[in-house]
N, C-alpha and C positions, 0 to 999 in steps of 0.2 A: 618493453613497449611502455611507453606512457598515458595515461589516462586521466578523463577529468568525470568526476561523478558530483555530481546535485544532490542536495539531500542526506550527504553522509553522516550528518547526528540522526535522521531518522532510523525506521527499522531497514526499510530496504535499501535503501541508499548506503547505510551503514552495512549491512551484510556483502552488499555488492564490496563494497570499499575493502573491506576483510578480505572475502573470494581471489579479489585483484594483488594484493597485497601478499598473501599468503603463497600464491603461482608465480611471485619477483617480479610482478608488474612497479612500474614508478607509477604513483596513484597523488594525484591533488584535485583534496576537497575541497569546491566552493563554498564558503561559510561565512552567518553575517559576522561572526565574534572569533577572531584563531584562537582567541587566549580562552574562552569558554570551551570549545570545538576541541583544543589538545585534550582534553580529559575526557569526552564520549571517542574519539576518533579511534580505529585501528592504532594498533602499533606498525607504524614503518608510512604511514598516512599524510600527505602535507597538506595543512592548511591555508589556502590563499585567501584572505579579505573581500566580499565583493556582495553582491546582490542579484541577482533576476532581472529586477527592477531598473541594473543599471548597466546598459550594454558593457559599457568600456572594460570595467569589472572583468562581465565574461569572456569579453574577448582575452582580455591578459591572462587569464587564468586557463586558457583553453589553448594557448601557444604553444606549440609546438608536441600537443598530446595526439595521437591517433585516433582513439576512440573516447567518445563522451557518452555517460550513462546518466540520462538525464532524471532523476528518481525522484526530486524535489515534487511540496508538493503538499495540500492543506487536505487530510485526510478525514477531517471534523465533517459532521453534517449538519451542524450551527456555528454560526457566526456572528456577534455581533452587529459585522458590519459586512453581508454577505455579498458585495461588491469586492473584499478582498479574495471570494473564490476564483474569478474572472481576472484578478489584475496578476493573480501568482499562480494558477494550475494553467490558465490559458495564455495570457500575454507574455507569460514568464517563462513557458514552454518555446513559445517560438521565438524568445530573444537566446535560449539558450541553442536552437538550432543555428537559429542564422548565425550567433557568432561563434559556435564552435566550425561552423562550413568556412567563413572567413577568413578564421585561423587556420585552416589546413586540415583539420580532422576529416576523416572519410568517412567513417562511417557513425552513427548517434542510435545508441539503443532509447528507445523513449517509452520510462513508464506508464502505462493509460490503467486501467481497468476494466472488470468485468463490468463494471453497470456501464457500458457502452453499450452493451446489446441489446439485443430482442429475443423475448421470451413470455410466452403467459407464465402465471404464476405458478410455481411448482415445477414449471419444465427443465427437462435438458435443453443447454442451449450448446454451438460452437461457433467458431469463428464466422463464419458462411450468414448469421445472424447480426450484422450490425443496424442497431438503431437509426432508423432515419427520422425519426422524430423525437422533438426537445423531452427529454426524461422527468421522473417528478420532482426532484429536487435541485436549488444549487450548485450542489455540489457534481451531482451528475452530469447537469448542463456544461457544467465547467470545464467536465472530462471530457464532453465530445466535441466539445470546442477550441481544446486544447487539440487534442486530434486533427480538428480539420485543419488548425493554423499551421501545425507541425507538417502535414503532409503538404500542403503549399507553400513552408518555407524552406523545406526541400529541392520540391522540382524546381524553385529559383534560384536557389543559392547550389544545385548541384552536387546535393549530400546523399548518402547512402540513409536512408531513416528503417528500422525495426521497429514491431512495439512489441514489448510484452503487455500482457492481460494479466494480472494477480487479483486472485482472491484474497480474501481477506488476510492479511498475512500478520503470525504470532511468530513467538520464539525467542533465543535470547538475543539481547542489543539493547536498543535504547527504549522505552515504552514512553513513547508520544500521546497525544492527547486522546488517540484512537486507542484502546489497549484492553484486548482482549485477557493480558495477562494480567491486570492491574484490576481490570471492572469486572472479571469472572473467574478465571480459575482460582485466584489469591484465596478471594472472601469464601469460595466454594470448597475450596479444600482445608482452611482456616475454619467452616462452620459459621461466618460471625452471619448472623441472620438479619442485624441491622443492615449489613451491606446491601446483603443480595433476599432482599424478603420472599421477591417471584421473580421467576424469567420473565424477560418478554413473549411472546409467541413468534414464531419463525425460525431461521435458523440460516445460512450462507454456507459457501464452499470456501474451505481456509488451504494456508496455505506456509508452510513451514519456510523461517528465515532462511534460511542454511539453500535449502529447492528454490527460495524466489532468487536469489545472486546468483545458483548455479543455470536456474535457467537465464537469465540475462545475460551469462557469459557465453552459453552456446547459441545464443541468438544473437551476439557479437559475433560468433563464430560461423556458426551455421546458415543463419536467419536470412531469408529473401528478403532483398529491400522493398518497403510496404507491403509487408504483411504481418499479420497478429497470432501473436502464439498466448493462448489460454494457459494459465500457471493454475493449477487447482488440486490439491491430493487425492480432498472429498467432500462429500457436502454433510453437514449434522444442524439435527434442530440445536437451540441450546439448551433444551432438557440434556439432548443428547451428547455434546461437551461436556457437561454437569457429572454426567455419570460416568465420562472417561476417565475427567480428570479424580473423581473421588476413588474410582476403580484402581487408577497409577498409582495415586497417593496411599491406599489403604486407609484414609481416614476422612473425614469431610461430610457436610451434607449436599444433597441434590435438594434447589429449592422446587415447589411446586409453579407452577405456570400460569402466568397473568391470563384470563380470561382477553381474548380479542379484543371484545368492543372496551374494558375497563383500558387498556394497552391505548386505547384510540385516544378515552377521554384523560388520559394521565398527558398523552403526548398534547394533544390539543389546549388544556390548558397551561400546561410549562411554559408554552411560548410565550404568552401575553407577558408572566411574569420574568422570564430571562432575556426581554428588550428593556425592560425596567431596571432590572440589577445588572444587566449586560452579562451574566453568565451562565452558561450554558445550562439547560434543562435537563432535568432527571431522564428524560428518554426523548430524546428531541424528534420532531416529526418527521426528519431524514432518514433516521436512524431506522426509525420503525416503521416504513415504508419502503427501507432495501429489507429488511427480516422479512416483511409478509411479502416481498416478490418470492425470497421463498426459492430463485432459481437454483437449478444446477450446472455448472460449469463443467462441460468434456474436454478435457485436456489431449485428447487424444493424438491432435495436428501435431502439436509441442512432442512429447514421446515417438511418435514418427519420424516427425523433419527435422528436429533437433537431437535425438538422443535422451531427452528428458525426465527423470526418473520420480514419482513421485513419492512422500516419504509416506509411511502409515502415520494416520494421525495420533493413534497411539503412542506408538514412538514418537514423534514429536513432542506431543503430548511430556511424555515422562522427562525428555532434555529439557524442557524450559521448567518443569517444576524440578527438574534438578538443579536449573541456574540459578534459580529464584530461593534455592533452598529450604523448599516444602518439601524433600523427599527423603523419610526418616533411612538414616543405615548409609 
C-alpha cells in the first residue's frame, strides 16, 4: 500500500513514516527540501518536493497513495509572526485533505491534539470533551480550527477523516523546536544547572514516539470516520520527569520548581523582548499556560476501539536517553 505523510522530518510524522516503512508500506514524504529531508527521513522513505501552502504540490504527491497521515504542523507556542499558526496548522490542514480526497486517497488520518479539549485545570478529560470555545493561545486556536476545516473538507470532498489526539510527544527521531528531549531531560540528567536552573510549574500527559505512529496506524486501521482517539501513556508534573529521568540515568540533578506567580512574571516579560529580537522567549506565555491547565488525558477510547497499548513512561523514558546517549553501560 502506498502512503503519503506530512511532517515526516518532525517527531510524529517521522515515527509514523518509520511505522509505515518498516510493515513494507511504499511511504512518500511531503518536504519543503528532498536534498535536506534524505538525511532525517526513514530508510526506504521517498521524498516529494512540495508545500502545504501549495495545492498542486499536494496533489502530486498524494497520487495514487491510499492513505495520508497528515502530521505536519508548528508545535511552537511562540512565533514571531503568529499568523503563520493559522496559514500552516489550519489552512495547511485542509489543503492537505482536499487534495489528498482529489487524488483518490480514502481515507486521511489527521493529526489534532489534546489542547482541543475541555477540562478545568488538573482534570481528567476524554474525548466526549471537545472545546467549543476559542482556547488561550495561538497555537491552540489553530488546532481547533484546523479541526473544524478538516471535518468540512471531508464531507465535501468525500474522504474518510480520523484524528488522533497526542499528548505531548518525546522519544527518538528528530527533536524539533518543541523538545522535550533537548529542553529537559539532556540538561537534567547532564546536571548543567545553567540549563535548567527551575522547572516551571505544571506538568502534561506525554506520549512516547514509537505509541504515537503505532497509534495512527490502527486508527488507519481501526478508527471510525470522525472520531478522536486520545494518544497519552500518562500525565507527570516536570519535577516529576526530572526525577524519572535522573532515576533511568542513575546520575543527574532534579532542579527545584519555579514558584507560580515568578513562572507568570518570567513568561510575561519575555515577550515584550522576543517581538524585539524575534526569538523566542525563555518560557513563552503559551507554554506555560498549557503546564498550568495541568490536564489529564484518558486514553481509554483509543486502547478499547483501537487496540492501543500505552508505553510506561519509564520505559520510554530510558529508550530515548538511550538514543540520545545519556545511558552509561
Amino acid at each position: 500500500m502506498r502512503a503519503l505523510v506530512t511532517g515526516a522530518t518532525g517527531k510524529v510524522g517521522h515515527a509514523v513514516a518509520r511505522a509505515l516503512a518498516d510493515r513494507g508500506d511504499e511511504v512518500v514524504a511531503l518536504v519543503r527540501d528532498p536534498d535536506r529531508a534524505a538525511a532525517v527521513l526513514p530508510e526506504g522513505v521517498r521524498a516529494v518536493g512540495g508545500d502545504v501552502g501549495d495545492p498542486a504540490s499536494v496533489g502530486a504527491a498524494a497520487e495514487g497513495c491510499e492513505l495520508a497521515f497528515n502530521a505536519m504542523g508548528l508545535p511552537e507556542q511562540w512565533l514571531a509572526d503568529p499568523e503563520e499558526f493559522m496559514r500552516v496548522n489550519a489552512r495547511g490542514s485542509e489543503t492537505v485533505v482536499v487534495e489528498a480526497a482529489r487524488a483518490g486517497v480514502r481515507r486521511v488520518v489527521h493529526t489534532s491534539t489534546i489542547d482541543v479539549f475541555d477540562a478545568a485545570p488538573g482534570a481528567r478529560f476524554d474525548e466526549s470533551r471537545v472545546a467549543g470555545y476559542p482556547k488561550g493561545t495561538v497555537y491552540e486556536r489553530s488546532k481547533q480550527e484546523a479541526d473544524r476545516l478538516v471535518l468540512a473538507a471531508a464531507d465535501r470532498e468525500g474522504v474518510e477523516v480520523v484524528f488522533a489526539n497526542p499528548a505531548a510527544v518525546y522519544g527518538p527521531g528528530p527533536q524539533g523546536s518543541a523538545s522535550p528531549e533537548r529542553d529537559i531531560l539532556r540538561p537534567v540528567v547532564e546536571g548543567r544547572v545553567a540549563a535548567v536552573p527551575a522547572l516551571p510549574p505544571g506538568g502534561f500527559g506525554m506520549l512516547f514516539s514509537d505509541g504515537a505512529a503505532a497509534g495512527h496506524l490502527l486508527a488507519a486501521e481501526r478508527g471510525e470516520p470522525g472520531e478522536r482517539y486520545i494518544l497519552c501513556d500518562g500525565h507527570v508534573s516536570l519535577r516529576e520527569l526530572a526525577e524519572i529521568a535522573v532515576g533511568v540515568a542513575g546520575r543527574g540533578r532534579v532542579p527545584p520548581v519555579m514558584p507560580t506567580p515568578l513562572a507568570r512574571a518570567l513568561a510575561a516579560a519575555g515577550e515584550p523582548l522576543a517581538r524585539l529580537t524575534r526569538k523566542p522567549p525563555l518560557l513563552p506565555k503559551g507554554q506555560l499556560h498549557f503546564l498550568l491547565w495541568n490536564a489529564q488525558p484518558d486514553s481509554t477510547k483509543a486502547q478499547r476501539d483501537l487496540g492501543w497499548q500505552p508505553t510506561p513512561i519509564e520505559d520510554g523514558v530510558r529508550a530515548t536517553l538511550r538514543s540520545m546517549g545519556l545511558l552509561d553501560g
